[in-house]
Structure formats: structure tokens, C-alpha cells
C-alpha positions in Angstrom: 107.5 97.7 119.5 110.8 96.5 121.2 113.8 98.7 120.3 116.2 95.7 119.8 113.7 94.6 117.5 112.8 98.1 115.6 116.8 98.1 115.3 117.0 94.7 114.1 113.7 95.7 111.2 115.7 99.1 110.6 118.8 97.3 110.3 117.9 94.9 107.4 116.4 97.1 105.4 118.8 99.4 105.1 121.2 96.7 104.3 118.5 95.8 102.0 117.7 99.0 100.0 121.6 99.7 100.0 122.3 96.4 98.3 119.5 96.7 95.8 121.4 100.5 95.2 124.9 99.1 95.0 123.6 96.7 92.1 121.6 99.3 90.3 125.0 101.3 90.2 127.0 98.4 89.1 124.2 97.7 86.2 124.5 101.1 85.3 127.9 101.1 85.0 128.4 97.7 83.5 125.5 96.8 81.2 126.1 97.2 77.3 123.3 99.5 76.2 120.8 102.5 77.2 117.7 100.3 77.9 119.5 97.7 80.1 121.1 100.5 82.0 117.6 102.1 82.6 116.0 98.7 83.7 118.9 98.8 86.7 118.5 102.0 87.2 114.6 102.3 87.2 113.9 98.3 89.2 116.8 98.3 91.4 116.5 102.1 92.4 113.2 101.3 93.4 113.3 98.4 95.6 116.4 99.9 97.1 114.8 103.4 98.1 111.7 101.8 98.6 113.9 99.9 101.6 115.4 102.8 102.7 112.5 104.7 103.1 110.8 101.9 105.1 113.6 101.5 107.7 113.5 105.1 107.8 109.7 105.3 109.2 110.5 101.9 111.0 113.1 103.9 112.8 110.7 106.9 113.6 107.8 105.5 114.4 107.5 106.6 117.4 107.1 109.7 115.7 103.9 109.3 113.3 106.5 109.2 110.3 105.9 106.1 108.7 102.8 107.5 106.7 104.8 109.8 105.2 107.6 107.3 104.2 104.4 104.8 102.9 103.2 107.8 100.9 106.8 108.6 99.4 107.1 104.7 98.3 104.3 105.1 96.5 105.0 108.7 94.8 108.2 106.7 94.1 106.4 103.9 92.3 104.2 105.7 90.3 106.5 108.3 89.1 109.8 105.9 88.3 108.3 104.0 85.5 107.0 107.5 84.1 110.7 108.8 84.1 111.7 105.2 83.0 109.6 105.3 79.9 110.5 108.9 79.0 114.0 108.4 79.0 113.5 105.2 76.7 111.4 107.1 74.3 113.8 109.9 74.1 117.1 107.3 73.9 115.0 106.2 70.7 114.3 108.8 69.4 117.8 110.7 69.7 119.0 107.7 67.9 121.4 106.9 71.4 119.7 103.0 71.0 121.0 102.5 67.3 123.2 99.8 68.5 120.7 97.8 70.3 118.9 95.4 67.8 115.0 95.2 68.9 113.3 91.9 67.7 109.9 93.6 67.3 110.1 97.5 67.8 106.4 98.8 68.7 108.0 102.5 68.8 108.9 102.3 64.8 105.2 101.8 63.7 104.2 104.5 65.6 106.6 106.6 64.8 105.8 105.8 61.0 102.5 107.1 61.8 103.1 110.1 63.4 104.9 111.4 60.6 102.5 110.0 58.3 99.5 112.2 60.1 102.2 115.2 59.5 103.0 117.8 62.5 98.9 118.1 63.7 98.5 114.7 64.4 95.3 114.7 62.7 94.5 111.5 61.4 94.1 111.2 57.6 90.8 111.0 55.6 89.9 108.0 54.7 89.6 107.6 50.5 86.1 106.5 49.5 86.2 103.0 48.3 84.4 102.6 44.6 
């Protein structure tokens, strides 16, 4: 590849990812609640580092390293909406989310259920119908 061009590719996405980081830490600082801040964090965060990492193996490629910055995006991709959803489901749970009103909340059912089923988790038998 050209080097103007590799430095024009490495260029943009660096301007890129650094963009998509500078709005995920104005979301964070500026939305109203714990599950919009975790959307900027967990979307924008990605795309941005995702970038990063990119027009970091675009920049040594020469080098064999853009396998290794493919196989971090996708590390990256799997894992963020794992740490995304943990950190919602603990927000609930701590009550930190009491403010936010849900239109249907999903989490409350199951929630009712679980402590139903008591501390095993075992489901309940089922009464004999006469």
C-alpha cells in the first residue's frame, strides 16, 4: 500500500474512533440517568476503539499486526455488551435506576420470580388440579 495513502486511512480513523470517544464522554457526562449513560458509554466506546484499533493495524501493517487488532475488535464486541448488560442489571437491582420510569420492565417479572422460587431457584411444584 502507498504510505500517503496508509497515512491518509490511519489518519481518519483515528479522527474517527476519537470523535465517537469524545461523544461517549460527553453522553456520559451529560445524559440524565444510569441506562442512557451506559448506552454512550457501551455504543460509542465501541465504534470509537473499534477505529482506533483499525488505524492502529492500518498503521503497522507492514508488520503482520492487523490480525491482532481484527481479533481485539472482536474481543471488544463480544465482551462490551456483556459488561453493558451487567452493569444495567446491577444499576436495577441496587435500586441506582429508581428515577427512571420503564414503560414495560421485563427485569421486575423476573425478579418476582426469583424470589418466588426462594434462594435455590428451584422451580415450584405444580398443585394437582381436581
Amino acid at each position: 500500500m502507498d504510505p500517503m495513502t496508509a497515512n491518509l486511512i490511519v489518519f481518519v480513523l483515528a479522527a474517527v474512533g476519537t470523535l465517537f470517544l469524545l461523544v461517549s464522554a460527553l453522553g456520559i457526562l451529560r445524559l440524565p440517568d444510569v441506562f442512557s449513560r451506559m448506552h454512550a458509554a457501551g455504543v460509542a466506546a465501541t465504534l470509537g476503539i473499534s477505529c482506533l484499533l483499525l488505524g492502529t493495524g492500518v498503521h503497522f501493517l507492514e508488520d503482520s499486526q492487523m490480525f491482532r487488532m481484527i481479533a481485539l475488535v472482536i474481543l471488544f464486541f463480544v465482551t462490551q455488551p456483556i459488561a453493558t448488560t451487567t452493569m444495567a442489571r446491577a444499576a436495577y437491582r441496587t435500586g441506582a435506576a429508581d428515577q427512571f420510569v420503564l414503560e414495560h420492565d421485563d427485569l421486575a417479572a423476573l425478579s418476582a420470580a426469583a424470589k418466588r422460587n426462594g434462594p435455590t431457584g428451584e422451580e415450584p411444584a405444580l398443585e394437582a388440579e381436581a
